[in-house]
C-alpha positions as CSV (number, residue, x, y, z in Angstrom):
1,X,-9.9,35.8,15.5
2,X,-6.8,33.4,15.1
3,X,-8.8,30.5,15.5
4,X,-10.9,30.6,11.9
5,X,-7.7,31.2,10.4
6,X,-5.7,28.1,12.1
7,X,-9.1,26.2,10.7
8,X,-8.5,27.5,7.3
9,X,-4.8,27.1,6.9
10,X,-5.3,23.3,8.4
11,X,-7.7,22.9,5.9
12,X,-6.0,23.9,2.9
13,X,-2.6,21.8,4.0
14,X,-4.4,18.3,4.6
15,X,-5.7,19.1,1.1
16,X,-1.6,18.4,0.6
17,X,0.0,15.6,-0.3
18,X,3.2,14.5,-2.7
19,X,2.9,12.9,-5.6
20,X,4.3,9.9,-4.0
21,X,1.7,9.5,-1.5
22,X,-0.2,6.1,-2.3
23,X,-3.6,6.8,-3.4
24,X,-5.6,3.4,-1.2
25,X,-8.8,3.0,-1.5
26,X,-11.1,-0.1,-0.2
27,X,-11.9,-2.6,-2.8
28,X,-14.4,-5.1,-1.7
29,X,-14.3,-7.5,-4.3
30,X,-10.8,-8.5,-3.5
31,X,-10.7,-7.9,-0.1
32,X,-7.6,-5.5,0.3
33,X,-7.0,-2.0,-1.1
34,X,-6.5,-0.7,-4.7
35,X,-2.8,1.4,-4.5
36,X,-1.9,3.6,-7.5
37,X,2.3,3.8,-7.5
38,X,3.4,6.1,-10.4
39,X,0.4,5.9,-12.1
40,X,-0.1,2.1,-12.4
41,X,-2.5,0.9,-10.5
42,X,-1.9,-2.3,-7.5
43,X,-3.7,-4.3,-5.4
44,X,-2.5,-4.8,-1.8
45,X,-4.1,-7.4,0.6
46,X,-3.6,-7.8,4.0
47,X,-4.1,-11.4,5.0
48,X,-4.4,-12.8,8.7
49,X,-1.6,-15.6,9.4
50,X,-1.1,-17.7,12.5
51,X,1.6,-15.6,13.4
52,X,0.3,-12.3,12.2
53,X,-0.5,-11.1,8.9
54,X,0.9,-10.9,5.1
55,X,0.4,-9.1,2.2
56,X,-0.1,-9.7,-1.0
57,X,0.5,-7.0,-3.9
58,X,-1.0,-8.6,-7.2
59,X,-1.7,-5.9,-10.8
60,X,-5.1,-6.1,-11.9
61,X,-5.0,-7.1,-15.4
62,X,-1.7,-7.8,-16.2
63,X,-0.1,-10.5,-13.4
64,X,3.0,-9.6,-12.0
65,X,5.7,-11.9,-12.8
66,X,8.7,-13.1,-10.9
67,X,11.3,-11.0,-11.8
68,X,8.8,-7.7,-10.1
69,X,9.6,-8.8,-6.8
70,X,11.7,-5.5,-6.1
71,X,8.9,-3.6,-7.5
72,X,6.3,-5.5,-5.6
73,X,8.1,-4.3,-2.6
74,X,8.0,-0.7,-3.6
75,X,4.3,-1.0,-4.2
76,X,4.0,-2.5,-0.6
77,X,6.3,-0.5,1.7
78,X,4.0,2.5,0.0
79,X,0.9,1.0,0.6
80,X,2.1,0.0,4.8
81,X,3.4,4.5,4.9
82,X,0.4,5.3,4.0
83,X,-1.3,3.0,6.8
84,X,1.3,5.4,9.1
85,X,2.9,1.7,8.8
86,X,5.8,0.1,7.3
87,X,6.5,-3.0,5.7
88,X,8.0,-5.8,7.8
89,X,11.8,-5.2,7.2
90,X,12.6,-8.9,8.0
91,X,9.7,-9.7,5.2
92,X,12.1,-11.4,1.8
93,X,8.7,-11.9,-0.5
94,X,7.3,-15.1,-2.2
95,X,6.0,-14.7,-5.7
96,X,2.8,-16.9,-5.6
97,X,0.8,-17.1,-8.6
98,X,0.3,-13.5,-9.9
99,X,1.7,-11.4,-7.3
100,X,4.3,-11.3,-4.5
101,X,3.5,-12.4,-0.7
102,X,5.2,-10.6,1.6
103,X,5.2,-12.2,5.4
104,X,4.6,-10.1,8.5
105,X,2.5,-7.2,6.1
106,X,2.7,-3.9,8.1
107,X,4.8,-3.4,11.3
């Protein structure tokens, strides 16, 4: 008897989920994950390195410039919590061409 109800009630709270929470779903054209963050949509890219990984968060559309690199951050310390992950805290950022670099990508 209690177990169709435990089903139902952990049905109807994985359904949950603040509005916060990054939306990531696979994009195969460019290789990483498209990440919605307040309602603007991000790409984030994980990127094999020698010594690990990086990632790169880029804007579709509109490049992000150099003075985004706190927001670029934002955008990827989402993207790694919602991996169950976060972003590499000794990871500064290097803008590179439209977006920001991040070494070490999710710890």
């Amino acid at each position: 008897m209690r177990a169709p109800f435990a089903m139902i009630l952990l049905a109807a709270l994985a359904g949950c989920g603040g509005k916060d929470d990054p939306a990531a779903t696979a994009s195969p054209a460019a290789g990483g994950f498209d990440i919605k963050v307040d309602g603007v949509a991000y790409s984030a890219e994980l990127m094999p390195t020698a010594t690990g990984s990086s990632l790169k968060v880029t804007r579709p559309g509109q490049p992000m410039t150099y003075d985004e690199g706190a927001l670029a951050k934002q955008v990827g310390g989402q993207f790694c919590s919602g991996r169950g992950k976060r972003l590499a805290p000794w990871s500064l950022g290097q803008f590179q061409g439209d977006g920001w670099v991040f070494d070490g990508g999710c710890a």
